[in-house]
C-alpha positions as CSV (number, residue, x, y, z in Angstrom):
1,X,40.4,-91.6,3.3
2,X,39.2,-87.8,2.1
3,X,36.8,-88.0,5.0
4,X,39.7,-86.8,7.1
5,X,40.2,-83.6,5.3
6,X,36.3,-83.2,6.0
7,X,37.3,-83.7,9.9
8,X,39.8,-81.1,9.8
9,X,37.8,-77.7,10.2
10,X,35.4,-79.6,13.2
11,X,38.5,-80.6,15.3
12,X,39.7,-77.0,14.8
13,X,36.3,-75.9,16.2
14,X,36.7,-78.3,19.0
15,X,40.5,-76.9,20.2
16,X,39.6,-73.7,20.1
17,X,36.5,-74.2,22.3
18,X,38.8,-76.3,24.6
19,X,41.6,-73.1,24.5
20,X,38.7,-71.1,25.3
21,X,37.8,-73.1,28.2
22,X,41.4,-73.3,29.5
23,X,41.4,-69.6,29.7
24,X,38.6,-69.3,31.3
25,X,39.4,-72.4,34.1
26,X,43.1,-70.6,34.3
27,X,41.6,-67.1,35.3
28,X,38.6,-68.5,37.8
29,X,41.6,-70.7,39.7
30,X,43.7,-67.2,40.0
31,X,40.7,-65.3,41.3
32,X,40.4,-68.3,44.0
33,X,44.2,-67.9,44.9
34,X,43.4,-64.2,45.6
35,X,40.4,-65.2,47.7
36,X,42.2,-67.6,49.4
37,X,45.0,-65.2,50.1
38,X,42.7,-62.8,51.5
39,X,41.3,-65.1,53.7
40,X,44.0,-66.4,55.4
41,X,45.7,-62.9,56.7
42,X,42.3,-61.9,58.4
């Protein structure tokens, strides 16, 4: 069972890489919105 406590620190790792990734997906989708928004009043 103490391999868990081993896991710990590498699943850490993992959510923030996925945080980071959600940030970065979040911002890209709200420069497309802009875009989009642009496009359709010309």
């Amino acid at each position: 069972m103490e391999y868990v406590g081993y896991l710990a620190p590498v699943a850490f790792v993992f959510a923030l890489a996925a945080l980071s990734q959600v940030g970065a997906l979040k911002k890209e989708v709200e420069q497309l919105k802009v875009e989009l928004e642009r496009l359709k009043k010309d």
